[in-house]
C-alpha positions as CSV (number, residue, x, y, z in Angstrom):
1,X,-13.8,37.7,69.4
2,X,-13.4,39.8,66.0
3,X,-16.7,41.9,65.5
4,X,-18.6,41.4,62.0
5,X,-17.0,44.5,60.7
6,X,-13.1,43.4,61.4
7,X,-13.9,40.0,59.8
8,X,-15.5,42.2,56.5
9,X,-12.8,44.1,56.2
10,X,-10.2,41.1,56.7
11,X,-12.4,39.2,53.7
12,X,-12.0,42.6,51.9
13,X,-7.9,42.7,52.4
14,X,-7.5,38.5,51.5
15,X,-9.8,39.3,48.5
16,X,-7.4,42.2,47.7
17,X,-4.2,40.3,47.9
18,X,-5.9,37.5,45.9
19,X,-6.4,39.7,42.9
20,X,-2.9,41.4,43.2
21,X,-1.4,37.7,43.1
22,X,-3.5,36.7,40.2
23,X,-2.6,40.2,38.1
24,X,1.2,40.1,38.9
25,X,1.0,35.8,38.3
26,X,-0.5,36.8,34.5
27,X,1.7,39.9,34.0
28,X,5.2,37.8,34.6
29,X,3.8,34.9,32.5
30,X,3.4,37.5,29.8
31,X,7.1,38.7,30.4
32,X,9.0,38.8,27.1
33,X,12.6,38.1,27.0
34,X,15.1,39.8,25.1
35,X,15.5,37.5,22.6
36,X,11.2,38.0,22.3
37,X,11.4,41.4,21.8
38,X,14.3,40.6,18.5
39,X,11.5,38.0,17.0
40,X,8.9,40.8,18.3
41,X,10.3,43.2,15.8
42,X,11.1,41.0,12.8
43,X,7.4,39.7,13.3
44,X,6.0,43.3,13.3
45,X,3.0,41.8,16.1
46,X,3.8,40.8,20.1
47,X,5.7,37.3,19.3
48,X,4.1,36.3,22.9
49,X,0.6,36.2,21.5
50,X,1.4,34.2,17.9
51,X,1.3,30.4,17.6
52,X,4.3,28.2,17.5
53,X,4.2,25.6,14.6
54,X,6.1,22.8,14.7
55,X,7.6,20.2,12.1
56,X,9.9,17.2,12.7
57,X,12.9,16.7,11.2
58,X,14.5,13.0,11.1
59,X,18.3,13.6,11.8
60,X,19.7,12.4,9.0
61,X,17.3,15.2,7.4
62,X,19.0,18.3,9.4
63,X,22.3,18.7,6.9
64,X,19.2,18.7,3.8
65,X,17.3,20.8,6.5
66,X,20.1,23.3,7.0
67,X,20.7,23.4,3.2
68,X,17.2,24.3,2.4
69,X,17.0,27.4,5.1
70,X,20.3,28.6,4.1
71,X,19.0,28.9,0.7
72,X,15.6,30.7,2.1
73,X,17.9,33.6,3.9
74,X,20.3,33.9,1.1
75,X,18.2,36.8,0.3
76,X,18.9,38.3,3.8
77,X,17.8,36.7,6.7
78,X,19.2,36.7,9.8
79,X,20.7,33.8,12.1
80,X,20.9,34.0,15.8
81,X,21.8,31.9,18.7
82,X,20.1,31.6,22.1
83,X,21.9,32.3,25.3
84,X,20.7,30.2,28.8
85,X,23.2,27.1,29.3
86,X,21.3,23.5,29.0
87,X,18.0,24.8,30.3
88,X,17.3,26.1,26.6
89,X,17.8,22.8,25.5
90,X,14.5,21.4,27.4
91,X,12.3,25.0,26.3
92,X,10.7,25.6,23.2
93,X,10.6,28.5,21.0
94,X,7.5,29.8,23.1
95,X,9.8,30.0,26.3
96,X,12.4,31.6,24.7
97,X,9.9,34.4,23.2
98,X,8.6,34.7,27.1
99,X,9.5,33.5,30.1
100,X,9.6,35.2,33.1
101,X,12.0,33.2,34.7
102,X,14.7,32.8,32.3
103,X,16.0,36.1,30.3
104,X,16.6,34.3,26.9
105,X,18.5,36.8,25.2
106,X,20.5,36.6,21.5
107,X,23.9,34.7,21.5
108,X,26.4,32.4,19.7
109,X,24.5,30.0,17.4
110,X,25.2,26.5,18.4
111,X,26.5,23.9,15.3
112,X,27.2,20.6,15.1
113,X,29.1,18.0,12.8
114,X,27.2,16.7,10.0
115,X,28.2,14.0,7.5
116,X,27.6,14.3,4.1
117,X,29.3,11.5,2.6
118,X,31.4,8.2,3.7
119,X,34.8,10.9,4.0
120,X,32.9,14.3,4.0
121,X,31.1,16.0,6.8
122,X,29.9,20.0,6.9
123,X,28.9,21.9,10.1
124,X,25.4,22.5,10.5
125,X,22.9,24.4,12.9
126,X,22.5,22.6,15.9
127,X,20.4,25.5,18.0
128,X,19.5,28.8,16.8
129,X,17.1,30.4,15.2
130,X,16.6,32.2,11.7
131,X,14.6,35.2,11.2
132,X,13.8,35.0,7.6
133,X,11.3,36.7,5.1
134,X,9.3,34.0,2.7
135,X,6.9,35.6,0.2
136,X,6.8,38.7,1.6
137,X,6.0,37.9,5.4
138,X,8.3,37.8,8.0
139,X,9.0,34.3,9.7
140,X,11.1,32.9,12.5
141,X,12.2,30.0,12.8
142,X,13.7,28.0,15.9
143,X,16.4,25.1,14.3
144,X,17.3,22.5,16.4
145,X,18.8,19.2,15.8
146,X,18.4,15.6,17.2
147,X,19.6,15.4,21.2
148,X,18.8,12.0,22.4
149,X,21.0,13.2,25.7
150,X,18.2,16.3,26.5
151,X,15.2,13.6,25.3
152,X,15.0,14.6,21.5
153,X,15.5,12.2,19.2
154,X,14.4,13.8,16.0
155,X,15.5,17.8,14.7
156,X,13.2,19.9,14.9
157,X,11.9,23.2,13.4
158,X,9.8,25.6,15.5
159,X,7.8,28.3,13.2
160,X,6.1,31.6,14.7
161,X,4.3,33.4,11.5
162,X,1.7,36.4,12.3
163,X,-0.2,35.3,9.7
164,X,-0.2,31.7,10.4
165,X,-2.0,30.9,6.6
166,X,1.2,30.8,5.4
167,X,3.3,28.3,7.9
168,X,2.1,25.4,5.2
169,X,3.6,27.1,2.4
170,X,6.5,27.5,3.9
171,X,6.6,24.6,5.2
172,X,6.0,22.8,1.5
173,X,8.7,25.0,-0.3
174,X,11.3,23.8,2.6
175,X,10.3,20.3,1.4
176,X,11.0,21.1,-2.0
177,X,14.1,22.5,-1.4
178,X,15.1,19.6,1.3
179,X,15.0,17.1,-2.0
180,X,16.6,19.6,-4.6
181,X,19.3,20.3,-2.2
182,X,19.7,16.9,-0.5
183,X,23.4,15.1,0.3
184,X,21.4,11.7,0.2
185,X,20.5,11.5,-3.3
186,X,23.2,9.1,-5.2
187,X,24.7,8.1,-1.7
188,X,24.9,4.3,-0.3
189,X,23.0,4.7,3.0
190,X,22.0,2.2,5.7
191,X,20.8,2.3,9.4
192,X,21.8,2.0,12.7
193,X,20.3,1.8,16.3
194,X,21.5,4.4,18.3
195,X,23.5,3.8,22.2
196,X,19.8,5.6,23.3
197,X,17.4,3.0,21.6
198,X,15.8,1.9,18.8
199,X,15.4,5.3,17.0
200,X,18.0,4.8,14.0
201,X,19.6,7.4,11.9
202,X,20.6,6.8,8.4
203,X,24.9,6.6,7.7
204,X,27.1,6.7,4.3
205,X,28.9,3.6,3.5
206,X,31.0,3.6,1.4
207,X,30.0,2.5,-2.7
208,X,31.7,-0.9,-3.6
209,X,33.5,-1.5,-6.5
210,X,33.1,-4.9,-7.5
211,X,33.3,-5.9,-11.4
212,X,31.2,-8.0,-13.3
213,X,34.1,-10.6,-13.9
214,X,34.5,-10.5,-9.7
215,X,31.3,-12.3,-9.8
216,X,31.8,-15.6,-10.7
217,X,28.0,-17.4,-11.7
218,X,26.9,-19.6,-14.0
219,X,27.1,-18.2,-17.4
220,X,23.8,-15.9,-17.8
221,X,22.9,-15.4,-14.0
222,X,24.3,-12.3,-13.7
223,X,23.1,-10.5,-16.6
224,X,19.7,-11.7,-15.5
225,X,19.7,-10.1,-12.2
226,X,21.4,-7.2,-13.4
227,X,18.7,-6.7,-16.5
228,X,16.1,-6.9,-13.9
229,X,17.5,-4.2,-11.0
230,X,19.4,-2.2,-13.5
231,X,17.8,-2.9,-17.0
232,X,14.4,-1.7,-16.0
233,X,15.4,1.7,-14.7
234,X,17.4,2.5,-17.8
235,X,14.1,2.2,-19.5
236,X,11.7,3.6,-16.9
237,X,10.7,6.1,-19.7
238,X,9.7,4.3,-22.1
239,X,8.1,2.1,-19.5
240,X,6.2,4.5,-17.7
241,X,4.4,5.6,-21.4
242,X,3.5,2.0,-22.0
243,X,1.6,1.8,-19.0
244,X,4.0,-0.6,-17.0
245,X,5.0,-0.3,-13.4
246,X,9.0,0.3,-12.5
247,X,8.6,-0.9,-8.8
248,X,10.4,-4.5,-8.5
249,X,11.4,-7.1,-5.5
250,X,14.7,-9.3,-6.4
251,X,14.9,-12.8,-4.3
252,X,18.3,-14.4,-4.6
253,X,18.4,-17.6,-2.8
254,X,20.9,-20.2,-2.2
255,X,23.5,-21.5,0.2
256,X,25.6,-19.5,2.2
257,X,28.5,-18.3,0.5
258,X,27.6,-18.5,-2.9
259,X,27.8,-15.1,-4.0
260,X,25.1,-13.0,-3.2
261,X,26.2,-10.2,-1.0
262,X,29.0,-9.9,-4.0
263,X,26.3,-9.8,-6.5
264,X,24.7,-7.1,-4.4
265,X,27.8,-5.2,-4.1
266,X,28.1,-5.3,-8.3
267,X,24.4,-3.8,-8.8
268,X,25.1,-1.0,-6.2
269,X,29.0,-0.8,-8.2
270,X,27.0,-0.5,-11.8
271,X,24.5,2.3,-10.7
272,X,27.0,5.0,-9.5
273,X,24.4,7.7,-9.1
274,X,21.1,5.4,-8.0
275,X,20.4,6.2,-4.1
276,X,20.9,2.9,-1.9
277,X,19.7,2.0,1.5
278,X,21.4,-1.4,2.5
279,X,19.6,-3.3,5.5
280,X,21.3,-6.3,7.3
281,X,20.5,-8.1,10.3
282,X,19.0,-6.1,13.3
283,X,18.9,-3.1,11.2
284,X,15.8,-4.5,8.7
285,X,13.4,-3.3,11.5
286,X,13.8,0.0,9.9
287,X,12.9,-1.1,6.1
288,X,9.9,1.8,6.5
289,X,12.4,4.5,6.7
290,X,14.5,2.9,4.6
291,X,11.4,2.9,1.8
292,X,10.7,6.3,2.5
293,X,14.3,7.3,0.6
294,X,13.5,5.4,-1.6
295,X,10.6,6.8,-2.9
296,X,11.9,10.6,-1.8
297,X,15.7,9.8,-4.1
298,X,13.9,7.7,-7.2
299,X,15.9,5.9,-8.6
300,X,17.0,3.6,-6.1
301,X,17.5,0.1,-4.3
302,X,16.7,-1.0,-1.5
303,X,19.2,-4.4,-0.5
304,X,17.8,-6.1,2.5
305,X,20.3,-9.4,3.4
306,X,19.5,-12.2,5.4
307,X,15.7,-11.3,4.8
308,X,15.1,-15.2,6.3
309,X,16.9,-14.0,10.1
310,X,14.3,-11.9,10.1
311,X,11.0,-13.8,8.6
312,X,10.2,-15.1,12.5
313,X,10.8,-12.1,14.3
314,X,8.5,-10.0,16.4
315,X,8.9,-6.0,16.5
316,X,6.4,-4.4,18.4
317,X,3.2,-5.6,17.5
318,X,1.5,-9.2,16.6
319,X,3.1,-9.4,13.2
320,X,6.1,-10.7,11.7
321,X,9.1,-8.1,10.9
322,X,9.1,-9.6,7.4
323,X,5.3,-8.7,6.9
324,X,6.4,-4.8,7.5
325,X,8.8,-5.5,5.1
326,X,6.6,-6.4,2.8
327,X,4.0,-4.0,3.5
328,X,7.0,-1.6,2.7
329,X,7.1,-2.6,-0.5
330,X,3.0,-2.4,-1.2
331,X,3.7,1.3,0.3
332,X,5.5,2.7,-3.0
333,X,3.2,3.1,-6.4
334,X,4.0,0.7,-9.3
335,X,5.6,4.1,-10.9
336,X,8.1,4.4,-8.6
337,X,11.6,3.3,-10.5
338,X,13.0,1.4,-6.9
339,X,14.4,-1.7,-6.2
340,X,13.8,-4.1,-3.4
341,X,16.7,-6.8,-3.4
342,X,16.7,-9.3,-1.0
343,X,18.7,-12.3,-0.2
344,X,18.4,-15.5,1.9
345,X,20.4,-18.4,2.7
346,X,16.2,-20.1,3.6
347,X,13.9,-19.8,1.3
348,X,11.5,-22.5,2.8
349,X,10.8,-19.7,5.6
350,X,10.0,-17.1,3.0
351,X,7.9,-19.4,0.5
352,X,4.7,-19.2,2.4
353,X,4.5,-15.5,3.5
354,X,5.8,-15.0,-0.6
355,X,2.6,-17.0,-1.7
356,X,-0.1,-14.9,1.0
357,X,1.4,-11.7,-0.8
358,X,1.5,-12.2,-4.5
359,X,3.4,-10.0,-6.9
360,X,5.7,-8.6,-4.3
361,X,8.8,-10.3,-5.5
362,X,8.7,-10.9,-9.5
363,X,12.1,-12.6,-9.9
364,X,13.6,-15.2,-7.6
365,X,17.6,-16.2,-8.8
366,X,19.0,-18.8,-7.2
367,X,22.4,-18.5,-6.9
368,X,23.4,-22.7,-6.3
369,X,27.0,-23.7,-5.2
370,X,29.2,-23.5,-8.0
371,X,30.0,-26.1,-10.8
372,X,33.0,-27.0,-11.7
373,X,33.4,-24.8,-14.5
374,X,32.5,-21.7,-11.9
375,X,35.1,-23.6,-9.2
376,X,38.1,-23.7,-11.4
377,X,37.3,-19.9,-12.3
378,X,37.4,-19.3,-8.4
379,X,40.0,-21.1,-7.8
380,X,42.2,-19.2,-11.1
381,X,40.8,-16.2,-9.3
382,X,42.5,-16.5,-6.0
383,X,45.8,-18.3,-7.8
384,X,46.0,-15.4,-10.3
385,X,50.0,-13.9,-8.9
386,X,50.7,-17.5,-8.2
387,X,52.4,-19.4,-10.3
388,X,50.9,-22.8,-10.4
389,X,50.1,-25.1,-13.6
390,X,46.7,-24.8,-14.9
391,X,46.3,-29.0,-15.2
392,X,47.2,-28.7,-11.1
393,X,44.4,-25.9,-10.7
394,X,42.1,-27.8,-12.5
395,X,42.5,-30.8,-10.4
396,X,42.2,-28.8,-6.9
397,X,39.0,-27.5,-8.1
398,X,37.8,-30.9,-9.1
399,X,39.2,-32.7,-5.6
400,X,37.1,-29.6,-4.0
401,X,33.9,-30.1,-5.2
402,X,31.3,-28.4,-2.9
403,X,33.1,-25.6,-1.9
404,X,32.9,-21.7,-2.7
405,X,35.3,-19.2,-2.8
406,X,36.2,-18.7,0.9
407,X,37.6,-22.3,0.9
408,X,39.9,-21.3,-2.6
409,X,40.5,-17.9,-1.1
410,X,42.3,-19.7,2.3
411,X,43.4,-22.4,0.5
412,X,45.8,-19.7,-1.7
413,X,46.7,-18.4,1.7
414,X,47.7,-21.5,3.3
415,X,49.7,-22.7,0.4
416,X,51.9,-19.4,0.1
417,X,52.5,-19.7,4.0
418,X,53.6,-23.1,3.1
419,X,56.4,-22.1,1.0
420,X,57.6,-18.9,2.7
421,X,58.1,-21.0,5.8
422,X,60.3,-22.7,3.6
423,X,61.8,-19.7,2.1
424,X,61.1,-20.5,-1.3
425,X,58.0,-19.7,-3.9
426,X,55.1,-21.8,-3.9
427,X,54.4,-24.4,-6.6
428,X,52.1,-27.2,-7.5
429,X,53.3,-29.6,-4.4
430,X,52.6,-26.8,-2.3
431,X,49.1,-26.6,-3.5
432,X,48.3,-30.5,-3.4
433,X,50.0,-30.8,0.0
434,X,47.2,-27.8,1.4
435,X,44.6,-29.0,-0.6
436,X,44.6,-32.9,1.3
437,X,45.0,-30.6,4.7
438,X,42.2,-28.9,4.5
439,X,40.5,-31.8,3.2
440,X,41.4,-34.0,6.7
441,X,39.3,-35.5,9.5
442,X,40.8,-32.6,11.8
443,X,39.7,-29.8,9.5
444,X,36.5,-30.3,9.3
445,X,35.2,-27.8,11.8
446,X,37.6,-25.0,9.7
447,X,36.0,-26.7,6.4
448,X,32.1,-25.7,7.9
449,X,33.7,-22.5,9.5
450,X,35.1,-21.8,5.4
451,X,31.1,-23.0,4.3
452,X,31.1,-27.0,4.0
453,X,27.7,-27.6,5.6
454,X,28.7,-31.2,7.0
455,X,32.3,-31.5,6.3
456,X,32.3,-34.5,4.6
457,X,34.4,-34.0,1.8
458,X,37.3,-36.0,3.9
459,X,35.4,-39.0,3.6
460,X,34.7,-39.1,0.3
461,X,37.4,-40.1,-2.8
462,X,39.0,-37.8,-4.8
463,X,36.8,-36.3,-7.7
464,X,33.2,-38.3,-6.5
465,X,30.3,-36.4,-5.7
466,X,31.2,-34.4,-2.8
467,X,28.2,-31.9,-2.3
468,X,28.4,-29.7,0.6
469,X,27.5,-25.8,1.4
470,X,30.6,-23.4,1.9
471,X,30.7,-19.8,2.6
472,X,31.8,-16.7,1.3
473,X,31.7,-13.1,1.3
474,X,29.0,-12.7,4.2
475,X,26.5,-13.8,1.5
């Protein structure tokens, strides 16, 4: 048995090595890299013993982002990169500064691809960090962009400052000089899920170019919408100092096919420099971040198609998708010069969640299946390098009452295949002949395909009432 004095002195020695394991523990958590001591000595203080600061970035921010910093260390900051393979990818700027098991030390900065445009793209910082002075005190900061592969789905800036008073000052002139320097602004944008969930960044599509005389409406339709959208922000000044809001939502309604995507595609084609975020289908979910531009890029539009596909669907909570939409619009202040333009093929599922939330649309179009005066204009449209007689035009359009312009456009198509199966040019029989094929018993799932709603118009004589719902250009 151990006398009282050998078991004192063994407390004594496990004390001892307790306290040695505690010190050495705290000492090699307070190890600072290499790359520490680099911030250390910009910093002027320890970096180990300042405050990290951090601000998210959404991804399709980071090329504005990188912009806005460039311009900050124009004066003569400094930008490094950080060595330590993927691991630095999962460790913050605080773990870089000190760490005692990973010797983070200054490398190669890390870039990435970046579009700025539908055909332009620019490299941009993808990991690194930028020792930079901002009104008069030094600051660091740790740039890193979205990696939905190491579990980051926005960028992300990391800010050590000794005197931390000024991280929101900073932090407010970056903002600034996000917008002033921003490749949004002017651009067609819309959304996308990305292959690692629901998280969306915005894309460049391209701006359409679609004339007023490609839209073919009964006389005074157009120039209705297009006074609205476009009308209203030419005189936002003088609308603003008589007290009247610029904010506006745009309903067009009406069959599919009719023209309302092509309407769409003119207002975006007649305001070449208004920012545009275009939401369709699935994408709609993201109508908040989609507002957000808006308000951040005044002027703008917001199109969102096929607003009914989304009036009964659920997105993570008890409410309807198109209520957020709504609630998107009751989000930007009456001063705020954008417009919301939606379309639907169903109004009757819109009508009642319209009526609960007054004064969020204040012009509904609807855009009906053409006339014959708009038909025979279609119809001259998609004949145009064709050289059939007028009288037989007219008659086609009259003996196709109830389509739209997809059922013209393949009805050209078919007719010139006609002929060159022939090896000739196609002329007015070659039209007629088409016309009564299309028109038969065993088109009629092509005729609904081409936007006849019931397929009917087989049945019914030549030039009676043959009403039915055709479509065209995705409207």
């Amino acid at each position: 048995m151990l006398a009282d004095d050998d078991r004192e002195l063994m407390r004594a020695v496990s004390e001892y090595l307790r306290h040695v394991n505690e010190v050495s523990s705290r000492e090699a958590l307070s190890v600072r890299t290499p790359l520490g001591d680099v911030v250390s000595e910009h910093l002027g203080v320890d970096a180990s013993q300042v405050s990290v600061l951090v601000e998210r970035i959404a991804d399709h921010r980071m090329v504005d982002a990188d912009l806005a910093l460039n311009a900050m260390g124009a004066a003569g900051g400094r930008l490094i990169g950080v060595t330590g393979a993927d691991q630095r990818h999962h460790q913050g700027l605080a773990e870089w500064v000190t760490n005692p098991h990973a010797r983070y030390a200054p490398g190669p900065v890390d870039y990435i691809e970046r579009a700025t445009g539908p055909d332009t793209s620019t490299r941009v910082v993808s990991l690194g960090v930028r020792l930079l002075t901002f009104e008069g005190t030094p600051i660091v900061v740790a740039q890193r962009a979205a990696a939905p592969e190491f579990g980051r789905q926005t960028g992300q800036l990391e800010v050590l400052c000794a005197d931390e008073s000024v991280v929101p000052s900073f932090f407010d002139a970056l903002r600034r000089l996000m917008v002033e320097h921003s490749v949004l602004r002017g651009q067609v944008l819309s959304f996308q899920p990305t292959e690692f969930g629901r998280d969306a960044g915005a894309t460049f599509v391209a701006r359409p170019t679609v004339a007023a005389d490609e839209v073919v409406l009964a006389e005074g339709v157009l120039d209705e919408i297009a006074q609205h959208v476009i009308g209203i922000g030419r005189s936002s000044t003088a609308l603003r100092d008589a007290g009247q809001h610029l904010k506006r939502g745009v309903l067009l309604y009406g069959p599919p096919g009719t023209g309302k995507t092509l309407t769409v595609r003119h207002l975006l084609t007649a305001t070449p420099d208004v920012t545009a975020v275009v939401l369709t289908g699935s994408s709609i979910q993201f109508v908040t971040a989609a507002a957000e531009i808006a308000r951040t890029f005044q002027p703008a539009i917001v199109v969102l198609e096929d607003i009914d596909l989304v009036a009964m669907q659920r997105h993570g909570s008890p409410q309807p998708l198109l209520f957020e939409v709504l609630d998107a619009l009751d989000g930007l202040g009456g001063d705020a010069d954008v417009a919301f333009v939606m379309t639907t093929n169903r109004v009757d599922v819109l009508e009642r969640a319209l009526a609960e939330r007054p004064g969020r649309v204040d012009l509904a179009v609807e855009i009906p299946l053409p006339a014959a005066q708009e038909r025979g204009s279609l119809f001259r449209r998609y004949a145009r390098d064709l050289s059939f007689s007028d009288e037989t035009l007219t008659a086609a359009a009259d003996r196709a009452e109830g389509t739209t312009g997809s059922f013209a456009k393949e009805l050209m198509r078919r007719t010139v295949l006609r002929a060159i199966g022939e090896g000739r040019e196609p002329g007015d029989a070659d039209l007629v002949a088409e016309l009564e094929r299309l028109l038969g018993s065993r088109q009629k799932l092509t005729r609904a395909m081409l936007g006849s709603g019931d397929g009917d118009l087989a049945d019914q004589p030549p030039h009676e009432d043959q009403s039915a719902s055709f479509g065209w250009f995705s409207s």
